[in-house]
N, C-alpha and C positions, 0 to 999 in steps of 0.2 A: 504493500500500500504506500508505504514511507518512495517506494521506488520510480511507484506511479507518478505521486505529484510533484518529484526533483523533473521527471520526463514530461510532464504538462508544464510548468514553469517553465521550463527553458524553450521548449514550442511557444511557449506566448510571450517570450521574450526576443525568441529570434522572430517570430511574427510583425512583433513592434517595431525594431529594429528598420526590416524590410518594407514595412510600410512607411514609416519614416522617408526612409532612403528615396522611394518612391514620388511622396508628395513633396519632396524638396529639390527634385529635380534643377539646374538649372537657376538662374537670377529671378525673382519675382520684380512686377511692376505695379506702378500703382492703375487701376481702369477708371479714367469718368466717362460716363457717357453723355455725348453732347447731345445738347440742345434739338432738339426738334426744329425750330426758328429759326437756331444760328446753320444749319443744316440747308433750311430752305433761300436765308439769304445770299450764303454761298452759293447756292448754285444760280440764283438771278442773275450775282453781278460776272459769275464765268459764261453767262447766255447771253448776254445782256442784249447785245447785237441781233441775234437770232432770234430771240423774244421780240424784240422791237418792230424790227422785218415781220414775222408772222401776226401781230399786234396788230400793223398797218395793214397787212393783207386782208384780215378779217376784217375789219375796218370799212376798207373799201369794198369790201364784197358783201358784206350790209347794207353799206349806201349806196348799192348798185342793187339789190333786191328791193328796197322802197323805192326805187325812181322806176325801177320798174313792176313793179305790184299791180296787177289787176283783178279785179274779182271774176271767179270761175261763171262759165256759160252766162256774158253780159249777151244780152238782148240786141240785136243788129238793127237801127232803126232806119229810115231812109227818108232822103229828104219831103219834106212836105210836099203833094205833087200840087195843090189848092189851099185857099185859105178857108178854114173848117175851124167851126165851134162845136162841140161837144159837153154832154153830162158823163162821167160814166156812172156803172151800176157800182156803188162801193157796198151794199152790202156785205154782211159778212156774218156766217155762220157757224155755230160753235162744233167744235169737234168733240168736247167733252163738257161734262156737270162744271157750275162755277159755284164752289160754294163757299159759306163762312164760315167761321172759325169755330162753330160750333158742330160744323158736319153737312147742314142743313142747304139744300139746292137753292142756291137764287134762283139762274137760268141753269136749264135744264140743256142738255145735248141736242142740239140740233135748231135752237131757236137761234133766230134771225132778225140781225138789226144793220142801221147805218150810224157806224162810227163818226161821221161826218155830224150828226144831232147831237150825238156827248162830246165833242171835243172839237175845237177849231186849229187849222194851221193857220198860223199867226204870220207869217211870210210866205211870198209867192216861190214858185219854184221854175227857173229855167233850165228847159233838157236840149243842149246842142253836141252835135259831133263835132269836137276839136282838132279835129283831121283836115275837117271843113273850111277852107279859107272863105268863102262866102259866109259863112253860118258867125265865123272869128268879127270879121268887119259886121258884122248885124248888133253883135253882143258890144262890140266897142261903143259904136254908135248906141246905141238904147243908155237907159239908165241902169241898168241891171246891174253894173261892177261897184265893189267898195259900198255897199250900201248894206244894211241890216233886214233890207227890205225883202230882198232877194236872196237864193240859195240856187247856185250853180250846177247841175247837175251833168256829169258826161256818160254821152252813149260810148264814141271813141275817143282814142286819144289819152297822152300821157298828164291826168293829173298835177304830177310833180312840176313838171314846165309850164302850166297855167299858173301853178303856184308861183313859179320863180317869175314869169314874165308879167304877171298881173298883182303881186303882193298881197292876194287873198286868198282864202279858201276854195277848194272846189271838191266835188267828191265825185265816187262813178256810180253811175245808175246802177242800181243792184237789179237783178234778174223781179223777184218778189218786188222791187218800186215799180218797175216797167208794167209786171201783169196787173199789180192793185191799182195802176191808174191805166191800164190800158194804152198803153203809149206803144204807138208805130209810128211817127214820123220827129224830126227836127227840122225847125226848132220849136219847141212846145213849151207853153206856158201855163203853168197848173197854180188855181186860185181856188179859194174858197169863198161861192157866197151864200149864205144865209146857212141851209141843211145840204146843201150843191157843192163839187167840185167842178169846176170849169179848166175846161183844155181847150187849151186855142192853141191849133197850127196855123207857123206862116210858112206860105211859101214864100222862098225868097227869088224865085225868077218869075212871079206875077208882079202886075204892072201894079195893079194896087194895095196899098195897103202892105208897104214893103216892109215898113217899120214895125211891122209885128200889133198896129191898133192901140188901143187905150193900155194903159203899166197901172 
């Protein structure tokens, strides 16, 4: 017994030993680990050029997708061939129940009103193709620019360059404005009077009434 544990003692001494030996292999140092931050700003200012470059490209290649941006399936109008006044039907019918907040149907699915009796558009709207150089000199000439009165509307043509060449707003006819007011021709003038929408097309190669009528 006495013999056994002089032989386990010294196995757990040359064990220690060798483990020793083991984990001290060699010079230790000391580790910190850097910064996450300091990490990321090093590598900005070694790209810094290449960043900058890809920076600029994206850059331009945004300001090159808004200048040229159009909304999908715009509507293709064509010039007025007559001068025509019009109502249309704006009717409009519900697809589903409108209810209130307690559950309870106001209007029911399928009932039918004219939005033009509850709500008024408070400015007129002009629809031309910007493509149009007859249709451009009409709009010059009228009062329709720089005014609160009026809201510009495009069949064709780039938006961005009416903006920059005229210093106001314009937007493009959306598919849904074209069907709700029925519009097939430029340049069209959409009003509201009383519970009515009024569309007046002019033409601009009749001899009367060039100017597009009363504003």
């Amino acid at each position: 017994m006495k013999k056994l544990s002089l032989i386990l003692s010294f196995s757990i001494s040359l064990f220690a030993k060798e483990a020793d030996y083991i984990l001290n292999l060699g010079k230790t140092y000391e580790f910190k680990e850097r910064d996450i931050l300091e990490l990321i700003q090093e590598h900005l200012a070694k790209n810094k050029s290449q960043l900058e470059k890809k920076l600029l490209g994206e850059k331009e290649k945004l300001k090159e997708n808004i200048k040229n941006w159009r909304p999908k399936d715009m509507v293709k109008l064509t010039p007025a061939p007559k001068n025509n006044t019009f109502s249309p039907d704006m009717t409009w019918t519900l697809t589903k129940d409108i209810k209130d907040h307690e559950g309870n149907i106001i209007y029911p699915q399928g009932f039918s009103f004219n939005p033009a009796k509850y709500a008024r558009l408070s400015y007129g709207i002009v629809v031309i193709n910007a493509n149009n150089k007859d249709e451009l000199e009409w709009l010059e000439k009228g009062s329709y620019l720089n005014t609160i009165a009026y809201r510009i509307f495009l069949s064709e043509g780039s938006y961005y360059e009416m903006i920059k060449k005229y210093q106001q707003d314009f937007y493009y006819l959306l598919p849904e404005i074209a069907k709700r007011f029925q519009l097939k021709h430029t340049p069209s003038i959409i009003k509201q009077e009383g519970e009515k929408i009024i569309i007046q097309e002019i033409c601009l190669d009749c001899k009367e009434d060039k100017k597009g009528g009363s504003k």
